[in-house]
N, C-alpha and C positions, 0 to 999 in steps of 0.2 A: 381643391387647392387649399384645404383647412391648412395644411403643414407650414402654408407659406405666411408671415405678417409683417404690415407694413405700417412704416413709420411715416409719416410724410412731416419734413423739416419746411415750415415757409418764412420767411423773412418779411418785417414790416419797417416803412416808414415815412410818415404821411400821405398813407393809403387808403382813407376815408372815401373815397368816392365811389371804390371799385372792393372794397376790402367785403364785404358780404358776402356780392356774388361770386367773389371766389371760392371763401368758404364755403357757403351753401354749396358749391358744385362738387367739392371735396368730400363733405360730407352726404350728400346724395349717390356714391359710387356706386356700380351693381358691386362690386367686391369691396367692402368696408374697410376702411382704414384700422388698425390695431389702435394707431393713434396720431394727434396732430399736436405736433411741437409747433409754436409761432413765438419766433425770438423780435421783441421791436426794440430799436436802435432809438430811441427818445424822439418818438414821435410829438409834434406840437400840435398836430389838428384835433382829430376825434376819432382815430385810429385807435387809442387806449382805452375809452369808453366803447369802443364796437366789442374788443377783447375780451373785455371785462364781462361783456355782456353773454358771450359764446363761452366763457372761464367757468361762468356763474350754471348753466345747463352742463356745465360738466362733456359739452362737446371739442373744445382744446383744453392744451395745456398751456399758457401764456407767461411769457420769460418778457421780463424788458433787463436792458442792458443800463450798467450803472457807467453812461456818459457815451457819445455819439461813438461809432466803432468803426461803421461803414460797411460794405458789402459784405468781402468775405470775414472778416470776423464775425461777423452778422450772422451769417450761415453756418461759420464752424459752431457756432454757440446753441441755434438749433439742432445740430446732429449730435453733438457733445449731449444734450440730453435726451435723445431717443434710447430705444429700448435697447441693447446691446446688441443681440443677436437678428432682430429687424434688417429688413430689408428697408432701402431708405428710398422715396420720392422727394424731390425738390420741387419748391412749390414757391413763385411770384405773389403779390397779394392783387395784383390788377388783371390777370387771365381769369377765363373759365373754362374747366378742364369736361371735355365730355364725359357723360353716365358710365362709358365702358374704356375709360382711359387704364384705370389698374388693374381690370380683368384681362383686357389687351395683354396688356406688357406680362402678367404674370401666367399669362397662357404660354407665351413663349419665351417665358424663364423655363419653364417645366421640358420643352424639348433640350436645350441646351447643357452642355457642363457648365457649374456657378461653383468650383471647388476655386477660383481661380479672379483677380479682380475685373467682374463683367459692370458693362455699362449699356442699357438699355435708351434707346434713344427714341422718340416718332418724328414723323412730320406735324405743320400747325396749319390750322388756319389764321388769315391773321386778320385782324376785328382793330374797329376804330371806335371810339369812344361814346358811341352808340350803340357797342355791340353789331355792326354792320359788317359782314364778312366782305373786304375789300380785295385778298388771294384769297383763294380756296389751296393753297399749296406752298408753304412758305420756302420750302427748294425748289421746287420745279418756274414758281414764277417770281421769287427775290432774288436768292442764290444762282438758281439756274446750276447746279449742280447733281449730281445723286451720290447720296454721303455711302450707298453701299460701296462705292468705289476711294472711298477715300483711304489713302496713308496716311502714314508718322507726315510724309515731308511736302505735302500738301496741306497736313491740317498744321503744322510750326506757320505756314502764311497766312493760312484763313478759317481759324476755329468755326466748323459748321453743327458742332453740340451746344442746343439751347439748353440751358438748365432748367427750367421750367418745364421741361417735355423729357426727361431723364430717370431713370428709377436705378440703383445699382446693388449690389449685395454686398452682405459682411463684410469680404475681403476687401474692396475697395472701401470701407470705412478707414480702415486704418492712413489709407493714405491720403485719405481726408482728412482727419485728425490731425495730421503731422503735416498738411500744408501752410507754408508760411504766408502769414499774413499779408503782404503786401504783396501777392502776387498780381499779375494783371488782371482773371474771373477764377472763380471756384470752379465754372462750367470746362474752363480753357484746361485745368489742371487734368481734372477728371479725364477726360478725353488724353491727355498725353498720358496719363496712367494705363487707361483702358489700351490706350493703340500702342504701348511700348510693350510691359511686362501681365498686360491682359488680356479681354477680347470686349468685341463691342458688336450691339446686336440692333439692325435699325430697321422700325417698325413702318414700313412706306404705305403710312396712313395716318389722318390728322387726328388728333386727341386732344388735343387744347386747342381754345381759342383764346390765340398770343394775340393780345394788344399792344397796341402800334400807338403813339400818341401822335396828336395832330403834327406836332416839330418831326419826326420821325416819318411819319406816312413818306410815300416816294410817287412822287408830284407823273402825272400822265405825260409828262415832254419827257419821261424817263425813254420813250420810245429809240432814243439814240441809241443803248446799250445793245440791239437787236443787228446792230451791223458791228463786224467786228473792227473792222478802221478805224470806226468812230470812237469804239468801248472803249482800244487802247488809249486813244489818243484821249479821252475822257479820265484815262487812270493815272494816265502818265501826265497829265497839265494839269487836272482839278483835287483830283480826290486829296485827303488827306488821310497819310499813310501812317499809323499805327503801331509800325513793327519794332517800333521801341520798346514798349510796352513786351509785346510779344519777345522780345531777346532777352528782357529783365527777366520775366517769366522764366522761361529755358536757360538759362547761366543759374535762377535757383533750384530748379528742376535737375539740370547737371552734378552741381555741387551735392545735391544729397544724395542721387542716383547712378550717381559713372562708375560704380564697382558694379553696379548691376544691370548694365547694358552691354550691348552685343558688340562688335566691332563693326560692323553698319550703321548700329546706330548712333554709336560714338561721334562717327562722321557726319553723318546727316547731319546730328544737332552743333557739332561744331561750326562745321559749313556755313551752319543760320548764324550763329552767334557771331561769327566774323562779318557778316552785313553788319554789325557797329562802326566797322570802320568804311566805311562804303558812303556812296551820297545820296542825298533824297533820290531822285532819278533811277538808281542800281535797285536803290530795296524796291521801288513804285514797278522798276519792269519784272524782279523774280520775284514779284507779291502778284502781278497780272500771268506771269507765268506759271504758277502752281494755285492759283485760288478756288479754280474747278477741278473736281476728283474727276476722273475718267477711268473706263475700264482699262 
């Protein structure tokens, strides 16, 4: 796999607690990274001095941003500086990514065609602030979905690409590049690239341990979700729905992409985009109705 090298882009910002054993586990891979681009967003803890200290061994390469940016500019600024031709990983500063995370993924770039914008994706385990594996499966037992099944008009309701668990090639740089800032995630984008004018390849095995922070965890009475009557009626009174965010997303994804889409998919995403005018209640049921991919 000499031919193939990898850039891994990770984004910081006040990530002191967990920012090591990231790195360390990035730089422990059986297949070695080419390099590690780490863009921080003005960090105020001791997130700069960890950098520094990783800059100084010549193990990253350490970018700070000149004033707070946020996510994805965050992100675009780490890839903006990887190696051109690289293949890109995206990298969290509070996961730990398993030994054989980018031998994985790059085992099975090597079956595939990558003339073309691909999106590799795995499953995670998900880890509490102990590093305590709490899933052992972050679709099978958060999601409850299986992303092999997923569409364009399944993922416009419920992006199931973590970015943190993603690798993709050349081609889908560019469209990286040229994502607008304010979109809703970097990960959501990618994914509508990959599932519209690319392909997408998903690894149904865990390779990172994605942390969950204690606000975050999903409390044991979650047990209602396991009866469908209840789930609805849990999505349709409690939850809070999102899909605003997600229609901003795709009205910018439209605007720069509608001469390059099919006449399906034209539709699809128009479809979505007209939930704008729709009421809490409409988006809550065709957001309960497409959130699981199925065969």
């Amino acid at each position: 796999m000499a031919e193939f090298k990898i850039s891994v882009a990770m984004t910081t910002y006040n990530g002191e607690m967990y920012l090591q054993q990231q790195i360390d586990s990035i730089i422990n891979q059986t297949y070695s990274p080419d390099e590690i681009i780490v863009s921080d967003d003005c960090s105020t803890d001791g997130t700069k001095e960890i950098l520094k200290e990783y800059q100084a061994k010549g193990l990253i390469i350490y970018l700070t941003n000149n004033g707070k940016k946020g996510v994805v500019p965050n992100f675009k600024n780490a890839v903006k500086h990887c190696k051109k031709n690289n293949f890109i990983a995206l990298a969290d500063q509070d996961d730990i990514w398993l030994p054989e995370k980018l031998e994985t993924v790059l085992t099975k770039l090597k079956k595939i065609d990558i003339i073309i914008p691909t999106l590799v994706f795995s499953d995670l385990n998900v880890i509490d602030g102990d590093n305590k594996i709490i899933n052992q499966s972050f679709f099978k037992e958060i999601v409850k979905a299986d992303p092999q099944f997923e569409q364009l008009r399944s993922l416009m309701y419920s992006n199931k690409v973590i970015g943190c668990a993603t690798l993709f090639n050349p081609c889908m740089r560019t469209y990286f590049d040229s994502m607008p800032n304010d979109v809703f995630m970097h990960d959501y984008w990618i994914a509508l690239i990959a599932f519209t004018f690319g392909q997408h390849v998903y690894i149904n095995k865990p390779l990172i341990k994605y942390r969950r922070h204690d606000n975050n965890v999903t409390s044991a009475n979650d047990a209602i979700y396991h009866k469908f009557i209840k789930e609805l009626l849990d999505y349709l009174l409690n939850r809070k729905v999102d899909l605003d965010d997600h229609i901003k997303t795709l009205k910018l994804f439209y605007n720069l992409y509608q001469q390059n889409l099919t006449v399906l998919q034209t539709i699809e995403i128009n479809k979505f985009i007209a939930l704008q005018n729709h009421s809490t209640f409409i988006k809550r049921m065709q957001t309960f109705r497409y959130k699981k991919a199925k065969p």
